[in-house]
ROSE-4610 file (N, C-alpha, C; in Angstrom, 1 decimal, always signed):
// ROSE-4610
residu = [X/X/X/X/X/X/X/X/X/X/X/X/X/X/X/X/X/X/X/X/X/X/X/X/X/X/X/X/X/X/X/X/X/X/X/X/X/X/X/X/X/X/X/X/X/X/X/X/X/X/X/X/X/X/X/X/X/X/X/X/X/X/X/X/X/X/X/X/X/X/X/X/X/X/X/X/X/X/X/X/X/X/X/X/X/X/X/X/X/X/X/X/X/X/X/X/X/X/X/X/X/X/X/X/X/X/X/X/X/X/X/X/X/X/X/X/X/X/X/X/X/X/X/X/X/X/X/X/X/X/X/X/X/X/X/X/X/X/X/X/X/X/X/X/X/X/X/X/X/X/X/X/X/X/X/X/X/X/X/X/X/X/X/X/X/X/X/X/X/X/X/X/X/X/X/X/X/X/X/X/X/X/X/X/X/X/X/X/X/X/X/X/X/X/X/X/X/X/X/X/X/X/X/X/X/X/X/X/X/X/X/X/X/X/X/X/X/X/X/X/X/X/X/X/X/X/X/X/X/X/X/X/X/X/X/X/X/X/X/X/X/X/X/X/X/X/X/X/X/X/X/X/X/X/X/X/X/X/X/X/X/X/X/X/X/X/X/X/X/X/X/X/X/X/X/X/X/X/X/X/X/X/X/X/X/X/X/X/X/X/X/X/X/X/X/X/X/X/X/X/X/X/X/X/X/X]
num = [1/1/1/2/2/2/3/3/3/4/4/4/5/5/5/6/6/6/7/7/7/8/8/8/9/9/9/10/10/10/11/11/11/12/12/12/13/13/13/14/14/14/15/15/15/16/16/16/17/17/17/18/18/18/19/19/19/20/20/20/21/21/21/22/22/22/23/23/23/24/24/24/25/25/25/26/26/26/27/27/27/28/28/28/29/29/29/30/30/30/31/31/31/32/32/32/33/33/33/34/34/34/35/35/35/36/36/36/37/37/37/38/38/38/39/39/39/40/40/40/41/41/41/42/42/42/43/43/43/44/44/44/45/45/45/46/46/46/47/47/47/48/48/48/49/49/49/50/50/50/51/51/51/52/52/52/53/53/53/54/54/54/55/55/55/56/56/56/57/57/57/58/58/58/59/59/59/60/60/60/61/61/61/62/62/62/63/63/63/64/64/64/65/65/65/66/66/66/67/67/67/68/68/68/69/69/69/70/70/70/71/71/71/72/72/72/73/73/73/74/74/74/75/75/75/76/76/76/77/77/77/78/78/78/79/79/79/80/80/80/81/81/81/82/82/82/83/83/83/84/84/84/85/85/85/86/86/86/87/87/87/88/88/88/89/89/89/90/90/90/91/91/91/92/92/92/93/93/93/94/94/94/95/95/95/96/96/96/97/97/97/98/98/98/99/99/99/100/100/100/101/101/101/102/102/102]
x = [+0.9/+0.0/+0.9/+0.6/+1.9/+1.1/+1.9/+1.3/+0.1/-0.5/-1.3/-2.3/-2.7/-3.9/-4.0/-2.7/-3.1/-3.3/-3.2/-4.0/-5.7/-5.8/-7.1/-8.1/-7.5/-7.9/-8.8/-7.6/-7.7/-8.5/-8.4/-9.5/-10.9/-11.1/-12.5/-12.9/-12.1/-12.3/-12.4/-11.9/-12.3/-13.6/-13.7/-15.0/-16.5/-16.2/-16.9/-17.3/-16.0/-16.0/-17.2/-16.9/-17.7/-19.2/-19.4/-20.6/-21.7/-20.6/-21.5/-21.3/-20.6/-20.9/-21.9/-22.5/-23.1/-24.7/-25.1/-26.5/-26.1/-24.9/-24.1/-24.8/-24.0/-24.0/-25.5/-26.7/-28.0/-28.3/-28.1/-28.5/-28.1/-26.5/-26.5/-27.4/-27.7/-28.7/-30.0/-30.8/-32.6/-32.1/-31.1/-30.5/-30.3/-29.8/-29.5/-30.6/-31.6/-32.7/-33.6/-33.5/-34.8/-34.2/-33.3/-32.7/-33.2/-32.7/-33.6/-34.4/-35.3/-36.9/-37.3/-36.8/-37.3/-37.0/-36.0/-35.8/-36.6/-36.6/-37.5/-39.1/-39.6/-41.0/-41.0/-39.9/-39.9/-40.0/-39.0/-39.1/-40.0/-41.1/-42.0/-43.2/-43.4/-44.3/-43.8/-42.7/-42.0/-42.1/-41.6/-41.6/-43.0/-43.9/-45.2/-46.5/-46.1/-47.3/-47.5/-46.6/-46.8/-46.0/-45.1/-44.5/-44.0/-43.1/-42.1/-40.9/-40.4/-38.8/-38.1/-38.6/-37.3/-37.1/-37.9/-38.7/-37.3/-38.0/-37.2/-35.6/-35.0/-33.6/-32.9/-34.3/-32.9/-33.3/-34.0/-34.1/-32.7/-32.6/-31.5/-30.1/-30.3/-28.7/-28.4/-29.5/-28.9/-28.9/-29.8/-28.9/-27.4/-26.9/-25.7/-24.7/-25.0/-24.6/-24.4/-25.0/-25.0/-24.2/-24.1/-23.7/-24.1/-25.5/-26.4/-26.4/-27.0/-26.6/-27.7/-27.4/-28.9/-29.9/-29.2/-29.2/-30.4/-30.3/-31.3/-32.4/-32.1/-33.5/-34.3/-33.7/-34.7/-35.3/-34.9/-35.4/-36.3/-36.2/-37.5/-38.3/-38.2/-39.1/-39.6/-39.5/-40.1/-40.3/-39.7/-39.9/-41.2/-41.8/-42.3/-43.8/-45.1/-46.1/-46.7/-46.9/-47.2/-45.8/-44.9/-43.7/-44.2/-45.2/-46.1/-46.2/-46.0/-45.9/-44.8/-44.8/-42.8/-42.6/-43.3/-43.4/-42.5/-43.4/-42.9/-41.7/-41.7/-40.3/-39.0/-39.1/-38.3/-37.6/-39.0/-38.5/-37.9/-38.3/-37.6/-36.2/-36.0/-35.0/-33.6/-34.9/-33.5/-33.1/-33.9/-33.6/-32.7/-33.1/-31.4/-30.4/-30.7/-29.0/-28.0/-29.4/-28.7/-28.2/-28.1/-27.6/-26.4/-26.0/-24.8/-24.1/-24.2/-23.4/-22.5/-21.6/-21.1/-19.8]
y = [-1.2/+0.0/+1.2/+1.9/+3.1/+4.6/+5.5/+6.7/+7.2/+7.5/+8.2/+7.3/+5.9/+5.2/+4.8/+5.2/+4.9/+6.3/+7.2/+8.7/+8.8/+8.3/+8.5/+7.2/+5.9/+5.2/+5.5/+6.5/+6.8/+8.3/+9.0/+10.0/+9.8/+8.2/+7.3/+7.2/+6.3/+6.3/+7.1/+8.5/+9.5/+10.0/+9.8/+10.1/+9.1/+7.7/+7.0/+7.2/+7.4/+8.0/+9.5/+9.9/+11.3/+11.2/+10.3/+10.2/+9.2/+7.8/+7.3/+8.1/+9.0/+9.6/+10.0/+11.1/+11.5/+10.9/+10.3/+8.7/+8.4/+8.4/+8.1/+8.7/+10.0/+11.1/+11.0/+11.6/+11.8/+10.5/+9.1/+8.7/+8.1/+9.0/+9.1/+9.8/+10.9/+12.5/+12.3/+11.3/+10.6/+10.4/+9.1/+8.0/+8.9/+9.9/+10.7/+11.6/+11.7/+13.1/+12.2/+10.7/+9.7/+9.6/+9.7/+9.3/+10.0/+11.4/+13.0/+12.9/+12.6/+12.7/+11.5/+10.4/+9.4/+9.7/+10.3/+10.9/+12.0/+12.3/+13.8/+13.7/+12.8/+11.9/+11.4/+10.2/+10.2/+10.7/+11.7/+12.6/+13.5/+13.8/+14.8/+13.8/+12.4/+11.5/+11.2/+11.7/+11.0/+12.4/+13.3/+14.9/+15.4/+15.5/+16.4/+15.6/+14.5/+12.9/+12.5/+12.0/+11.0/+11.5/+12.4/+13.8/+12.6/+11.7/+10.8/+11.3/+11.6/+11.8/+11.0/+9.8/+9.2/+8.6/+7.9/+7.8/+9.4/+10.6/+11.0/+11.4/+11.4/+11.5/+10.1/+8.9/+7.8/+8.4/+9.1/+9.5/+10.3/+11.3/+12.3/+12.0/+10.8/+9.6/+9.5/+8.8/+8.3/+9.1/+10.5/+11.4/+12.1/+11.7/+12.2/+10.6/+9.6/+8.5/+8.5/+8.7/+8.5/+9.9/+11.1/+11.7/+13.1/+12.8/+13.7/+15.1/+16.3/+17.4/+17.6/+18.7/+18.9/+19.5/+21.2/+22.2/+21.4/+20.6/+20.3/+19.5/+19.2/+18.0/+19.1/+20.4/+21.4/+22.3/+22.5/+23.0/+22.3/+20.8/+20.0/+20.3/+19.8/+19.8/+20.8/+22.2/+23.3/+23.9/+23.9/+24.9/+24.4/+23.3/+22.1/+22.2/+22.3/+22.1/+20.7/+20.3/+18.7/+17.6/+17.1/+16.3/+15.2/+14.4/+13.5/+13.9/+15.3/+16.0/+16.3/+14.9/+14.7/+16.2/+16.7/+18.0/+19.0/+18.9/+20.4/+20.2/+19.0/+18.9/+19.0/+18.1/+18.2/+19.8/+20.9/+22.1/+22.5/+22.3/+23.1/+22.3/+21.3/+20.6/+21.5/+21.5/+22.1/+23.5/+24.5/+25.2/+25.7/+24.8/+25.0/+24.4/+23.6/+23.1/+24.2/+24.8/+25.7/+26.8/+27.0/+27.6/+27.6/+26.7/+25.4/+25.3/+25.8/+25.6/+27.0/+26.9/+28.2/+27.9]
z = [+0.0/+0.0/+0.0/-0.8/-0.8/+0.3/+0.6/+0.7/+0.7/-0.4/-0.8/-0.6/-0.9/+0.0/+1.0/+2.0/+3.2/+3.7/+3.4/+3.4/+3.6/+1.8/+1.9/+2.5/+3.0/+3.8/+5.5/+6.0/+7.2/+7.0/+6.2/+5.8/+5.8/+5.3/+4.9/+6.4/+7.3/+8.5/+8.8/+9.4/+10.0/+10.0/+8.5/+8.1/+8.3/+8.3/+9.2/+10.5/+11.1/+12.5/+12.8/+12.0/+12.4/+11.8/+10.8/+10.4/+11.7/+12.3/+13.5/+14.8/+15.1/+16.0/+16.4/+15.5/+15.7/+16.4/+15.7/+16.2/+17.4/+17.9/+19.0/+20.1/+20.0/+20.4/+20.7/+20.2/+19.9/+21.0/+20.7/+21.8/+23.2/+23.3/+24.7/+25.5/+24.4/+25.4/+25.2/+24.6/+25.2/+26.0/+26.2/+27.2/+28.3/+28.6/+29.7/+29.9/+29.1/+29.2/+30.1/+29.6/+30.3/+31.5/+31.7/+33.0/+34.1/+33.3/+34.4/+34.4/+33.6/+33.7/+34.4/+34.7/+35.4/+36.9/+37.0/+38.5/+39.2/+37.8/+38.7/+38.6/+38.0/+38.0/+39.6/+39.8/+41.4/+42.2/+42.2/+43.2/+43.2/+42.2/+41.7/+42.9/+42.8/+43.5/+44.6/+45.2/+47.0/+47.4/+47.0/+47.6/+47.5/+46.3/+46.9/+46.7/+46.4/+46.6/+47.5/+47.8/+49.2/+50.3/+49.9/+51.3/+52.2/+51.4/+51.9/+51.6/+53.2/+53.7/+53.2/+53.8/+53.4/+51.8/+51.5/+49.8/+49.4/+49.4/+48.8/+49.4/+50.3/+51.0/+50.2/+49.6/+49.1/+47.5/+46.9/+45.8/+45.5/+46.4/+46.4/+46.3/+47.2/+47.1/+46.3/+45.1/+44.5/+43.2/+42.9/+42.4/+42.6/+43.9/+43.9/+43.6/+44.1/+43.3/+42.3/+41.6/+39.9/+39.3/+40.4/+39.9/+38.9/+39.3/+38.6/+38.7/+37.5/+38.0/+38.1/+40.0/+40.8/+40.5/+39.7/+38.9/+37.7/+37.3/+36.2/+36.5/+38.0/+38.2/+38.8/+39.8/+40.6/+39.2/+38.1/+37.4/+36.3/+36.5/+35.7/+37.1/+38.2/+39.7/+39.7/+39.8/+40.2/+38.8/+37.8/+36.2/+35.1/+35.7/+35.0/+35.7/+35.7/+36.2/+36.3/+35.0/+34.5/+34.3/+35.1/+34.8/+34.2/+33.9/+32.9/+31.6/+31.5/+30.1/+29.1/+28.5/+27.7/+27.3/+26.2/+24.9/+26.1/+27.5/+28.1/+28.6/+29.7/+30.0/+29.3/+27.8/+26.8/+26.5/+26.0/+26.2/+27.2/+28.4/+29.8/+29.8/+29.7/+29.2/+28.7/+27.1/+26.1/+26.7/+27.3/+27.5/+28.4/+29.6/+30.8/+30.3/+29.1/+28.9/+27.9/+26.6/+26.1/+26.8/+28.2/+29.5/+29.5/+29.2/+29.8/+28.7/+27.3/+26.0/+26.2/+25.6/+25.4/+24.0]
């Protein structure tokens, strides 16, 4: 293989590369949007449902377990009226993250 196709070989790859990323990409962030939204559905039903302490103190654990950012679950919790309601959350969503771009 001389030069010049092992050039445009690894070009092709790159370019593979950058074309699956992206699908990638896209669904790590459902995969992580469902994540917040499944948390903050819980805790939306232990905090002002069933006004379970402890229910929610192991909720909270295991947002910080996992590592979660707080910042995004108090603002689906409180920014959100209906948390059952994908369309709105999704927007309140996009919009504290586009917060967070720079």
């Amino acid at each position: 293989m001389n030069q010049s196709s092992t050039k445009t070989a690894d070009v092709r790859k790159q370019e593979t590369l950058l074309t699956t990323a992206q699908p990638t990409a896209e669904c790590r962030l459902r995969n992580d949007r469902q994540s917040y939204f499944a948390i903050t559905r819980s805790l939306v039903q232990a905090q002002f449902v069933l006004a379970d302490g402890v229910l929610s103190q192991r909720l909270w654990q295991e947002v910080a377990d996992r590592d979660m950012e707080v910042g995004r679950i108090l603002n689906l919790l409180y920014g959100c009226w209906f948390q059952d309601d994908e369309t709105e959350m999704t927007a309140l969503d996009d919009a504290f993250l586009a917060l967070h771009v720079s």
